[in-house]
C-alpha positions in Angstrom: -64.6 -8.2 43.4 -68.2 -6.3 42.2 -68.2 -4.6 45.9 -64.6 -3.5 45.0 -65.2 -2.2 41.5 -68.0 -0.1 42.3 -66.7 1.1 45.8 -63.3 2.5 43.1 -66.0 3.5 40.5 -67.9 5.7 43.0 -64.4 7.0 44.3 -63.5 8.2 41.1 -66.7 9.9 39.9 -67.8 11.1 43.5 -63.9 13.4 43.7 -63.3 15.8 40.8 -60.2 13.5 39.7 -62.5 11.5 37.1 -63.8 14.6 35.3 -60.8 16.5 35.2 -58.6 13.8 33.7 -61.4 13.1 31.2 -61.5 16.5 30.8 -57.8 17.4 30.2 -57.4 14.2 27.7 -60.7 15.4 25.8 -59.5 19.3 25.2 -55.8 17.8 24.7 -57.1 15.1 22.1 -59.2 17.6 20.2 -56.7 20.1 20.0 -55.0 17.8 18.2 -57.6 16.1 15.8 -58.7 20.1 15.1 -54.9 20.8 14.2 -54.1 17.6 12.2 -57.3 16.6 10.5 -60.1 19.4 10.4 -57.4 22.5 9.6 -55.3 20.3 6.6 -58.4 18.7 5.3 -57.3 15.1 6.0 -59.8 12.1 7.5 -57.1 10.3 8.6 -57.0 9.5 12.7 -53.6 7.8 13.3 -52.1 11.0 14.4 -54.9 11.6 16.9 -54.5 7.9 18.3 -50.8 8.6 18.4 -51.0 11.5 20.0 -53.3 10.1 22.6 -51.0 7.2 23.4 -48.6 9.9 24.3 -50.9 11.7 26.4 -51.7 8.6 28.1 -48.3 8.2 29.5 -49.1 11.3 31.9 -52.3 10.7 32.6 -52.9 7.0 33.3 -50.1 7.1 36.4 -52.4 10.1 38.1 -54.9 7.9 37.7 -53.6 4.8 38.8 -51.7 6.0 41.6 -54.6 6.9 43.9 -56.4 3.6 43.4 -54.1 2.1 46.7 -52.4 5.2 47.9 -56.1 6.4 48.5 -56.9 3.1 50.2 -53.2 3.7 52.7 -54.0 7.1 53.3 -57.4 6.4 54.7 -56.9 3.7 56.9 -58.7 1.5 55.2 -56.0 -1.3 53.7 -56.0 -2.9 56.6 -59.7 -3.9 56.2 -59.7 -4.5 52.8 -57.4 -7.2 52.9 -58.6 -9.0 55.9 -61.7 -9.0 54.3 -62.9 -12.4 53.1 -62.1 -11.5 49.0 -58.6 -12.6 47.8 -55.8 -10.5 47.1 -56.2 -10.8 43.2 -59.8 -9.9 43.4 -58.6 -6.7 45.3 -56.7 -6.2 42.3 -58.9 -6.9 39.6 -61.7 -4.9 41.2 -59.3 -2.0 41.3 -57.9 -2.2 37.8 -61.5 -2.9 36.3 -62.7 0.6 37.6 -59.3 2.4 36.5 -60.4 0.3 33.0 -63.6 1.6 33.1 -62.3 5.5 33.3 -60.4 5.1 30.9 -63.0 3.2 27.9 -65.1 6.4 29.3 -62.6 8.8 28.1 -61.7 6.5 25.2 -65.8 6.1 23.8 -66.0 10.0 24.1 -63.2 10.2 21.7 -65.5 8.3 19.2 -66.9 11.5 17.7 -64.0 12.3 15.9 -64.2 9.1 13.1 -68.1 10.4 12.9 -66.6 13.9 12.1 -64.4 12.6 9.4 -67.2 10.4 8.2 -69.4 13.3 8.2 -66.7 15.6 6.2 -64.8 13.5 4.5 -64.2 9.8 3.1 -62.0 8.0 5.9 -60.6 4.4 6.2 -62.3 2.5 8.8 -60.3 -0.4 9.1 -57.3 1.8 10.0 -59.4 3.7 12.4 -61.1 0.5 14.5 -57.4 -1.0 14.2 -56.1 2.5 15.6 -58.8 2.2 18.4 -58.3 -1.2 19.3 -54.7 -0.8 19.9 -55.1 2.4 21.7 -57.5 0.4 24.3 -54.4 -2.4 24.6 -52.3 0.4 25.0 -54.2 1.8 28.3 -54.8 -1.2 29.8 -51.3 -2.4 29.4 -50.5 1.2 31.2 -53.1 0.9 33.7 -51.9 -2.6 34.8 -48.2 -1.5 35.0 -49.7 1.3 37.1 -51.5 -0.5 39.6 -48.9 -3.2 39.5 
């Protein structure tokens, strides 16, 4: 399952798609949080998180949707499952490394509660609450994905 995950990790950060979807959900989120929270004054993030669990509809399938297609188009599924790891381990390995895009683009977004603690007062327990279901929301999209 290791070989798997960072075979899909290195697929993801050798090919631009990594850094452009991290990209695109970084300027999209901070649009946002600049819009909602810096220009009205307010430290609270539940719009951002919101907002990013919409965004996440669109991105999480274009990231997703490579992690077998790729494997088809190459000609490489037919070694990958006769070799000697099991089916679910294929899996896991695959949806670990979509996982592990995804709490990259997710940590990044951890500057803006340090922004609002910086200019402002803010509620933490909303905000870890916010971020925790935000993470339980992308993994439950990333499993339906690479279901």
């Amino acid at each position: 399952m290791f070989a798997i995950f960072s075979r899909e990790i290195k697929s993801y950060f050798y090919s631009p798609v990594a850094y452009v979807l991290i990209g695109l959900f970084i300027l999209l989120t901070s649009i946002f949080f600049a819009l909602g929270n810096l220009n009205y004054m307010i430290a609270d993030i539940s719009n951002v998180i919101h907002t990013g669990g919409f965004i996440l509809m669109f991105i999480v399938p274009v990231l997703t949707m490579r992690s077998l297609a790729e494997d088809r188009k190459n000609g490489t599924e037919v070694l990958l499952v006769t070799s000697p790891v099991n089916i679910s381990e294929i899996v896991l390995g695959k949806y670990f490394a979509a996982l592990s895009v995804f709490m990259v683009m997710t940590v990044i977004t951890f500057i803006y509660p340090i922004i609002l603690a910086v200019f402002g007062n803010p509620a933490f327990a909303p905000i870890i609450g916010g971020y925790l279901g935000f993470i339980l929301l992308g993994a439950c999209f990333i499993a339906v994905g690479i279901f």
